[in-house]
N, C-alpha and C positions, 0 to 999 in steps of 0.2 A: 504494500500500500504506500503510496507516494505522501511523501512530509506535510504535503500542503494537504490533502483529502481531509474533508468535512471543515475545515478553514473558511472563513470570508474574510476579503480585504478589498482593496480598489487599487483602479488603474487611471491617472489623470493622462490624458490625449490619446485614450484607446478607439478613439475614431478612427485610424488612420496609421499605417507604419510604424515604425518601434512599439508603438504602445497599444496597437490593435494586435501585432502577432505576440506581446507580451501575454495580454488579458487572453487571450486563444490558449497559448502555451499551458498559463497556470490553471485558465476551465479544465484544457484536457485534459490536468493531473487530479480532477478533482475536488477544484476547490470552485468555491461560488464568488462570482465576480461583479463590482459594482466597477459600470463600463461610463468613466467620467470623462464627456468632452465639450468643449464649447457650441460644438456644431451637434445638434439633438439629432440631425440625421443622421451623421454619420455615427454617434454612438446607438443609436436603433439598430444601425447595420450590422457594426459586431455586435451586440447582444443578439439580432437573429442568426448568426452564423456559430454563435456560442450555445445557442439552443437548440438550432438544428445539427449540432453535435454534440448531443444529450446533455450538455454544460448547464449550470444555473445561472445566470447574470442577469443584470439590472442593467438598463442607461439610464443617466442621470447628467443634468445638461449643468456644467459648472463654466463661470470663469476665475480663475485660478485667481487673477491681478484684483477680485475683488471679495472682500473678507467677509460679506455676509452669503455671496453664494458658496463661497466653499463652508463654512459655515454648515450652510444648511443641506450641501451633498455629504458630507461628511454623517452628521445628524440623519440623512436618509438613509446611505447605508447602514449606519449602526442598527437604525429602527425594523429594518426591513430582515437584518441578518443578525440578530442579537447580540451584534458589536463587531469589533475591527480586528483581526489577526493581522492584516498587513496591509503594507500601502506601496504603491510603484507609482514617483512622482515623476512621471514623465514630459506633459503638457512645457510645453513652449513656442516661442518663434526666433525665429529668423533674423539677422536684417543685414544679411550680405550683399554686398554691391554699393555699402554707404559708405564713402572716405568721412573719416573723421572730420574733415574741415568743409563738408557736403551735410552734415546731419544735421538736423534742427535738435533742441535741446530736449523737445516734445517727444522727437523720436529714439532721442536716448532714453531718457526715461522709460516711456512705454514698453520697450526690450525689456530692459531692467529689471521694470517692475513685473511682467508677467515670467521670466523667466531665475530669476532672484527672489524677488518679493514676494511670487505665488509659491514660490517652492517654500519659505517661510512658513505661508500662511496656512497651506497644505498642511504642514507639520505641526503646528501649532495646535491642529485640530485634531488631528491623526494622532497623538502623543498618549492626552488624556484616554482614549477611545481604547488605546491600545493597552494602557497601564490598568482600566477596567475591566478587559479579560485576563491579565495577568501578565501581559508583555507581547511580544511579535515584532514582527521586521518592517522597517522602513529602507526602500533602495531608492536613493536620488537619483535621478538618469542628468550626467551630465555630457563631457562629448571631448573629443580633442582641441576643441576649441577652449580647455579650461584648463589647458597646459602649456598650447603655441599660442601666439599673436597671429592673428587673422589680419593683416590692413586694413581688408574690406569687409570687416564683420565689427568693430570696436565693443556696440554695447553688449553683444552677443557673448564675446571673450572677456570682458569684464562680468557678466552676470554668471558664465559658466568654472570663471574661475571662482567667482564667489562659491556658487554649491560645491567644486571639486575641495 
């Protein structure tokens, strides 16, 4: 029997790439997945691809950079699945192609904040939930970009080095 079976925890930007074949992986070991993305459709899609492969999951539509919706997806899965064994902070963006002396200050931020800030706030949530079942895992997904300098990524390498 696989480590995660009978577990619940969450996937934030399992809509889509890393974090959709993440929340897939850990269904198919058995565990029940609350499938958190900003785009409600796309997290529909992997929870119907996680149920038409006998999996349990949830979608649940979060933005990460903002603290009463993560808040209250965090608060959803716990209610839905009798609390939080794990969490995989995935959710982020982009913003390569921006020279630093081309970025407006708005657009740093915004990187920042959803890919820094939300992974924060993510945790901040996910902490208490998880110390209520009696502990569990948190994995940050951060990227090479929170190792090397990117030119044309700045807030992206600044926010990834923060979580690295």
């Amino acid at each position: 029997m696989s480590a995660v079976s009978k577990r619940a925890g969450l996937v934030t930007g399992a809509g889509s790439g890393i974090g959709r074949a993440t929340a897939l992986e850990i269904a198919r070991s058995g565990a029940a997945v609350a499938v958190l993305d900003i785009d409600a459709g796309a997290a529909a899609e992997t929870t119907e691809m996680i149920r038409k492969d006998g999996g349990e999951a949830l979608a649940v539509t979060v933005d990460i950079a903002d603290e009463d919706s993560v808040r209250a997806a965090v608060e959803r899965t716990v209610t839905a699945y009798g609390g939080l064994d794990f969490a995989v902070n995935n959710a982020g963006m982009a913003s390569h192609g921006q020279q630093l002396d081309r970025m407006t200050l708005d657009q740093f931020e915004r990187v920042v904040r959803v890919n820094l800030a939300g992974t924060f706030l993510c945790m901040k949530y996910e902490l208490p939930a998880l110390r209520r079942r009696g502990g569990g895992a948190i994995v940050n997904i951060a990227s090479n970009g929170g190792l090397y300098a990117i030119p044309t990524a700045p807030a992206y390498v600044a926010a990834k080095h923060g979580i690295v």
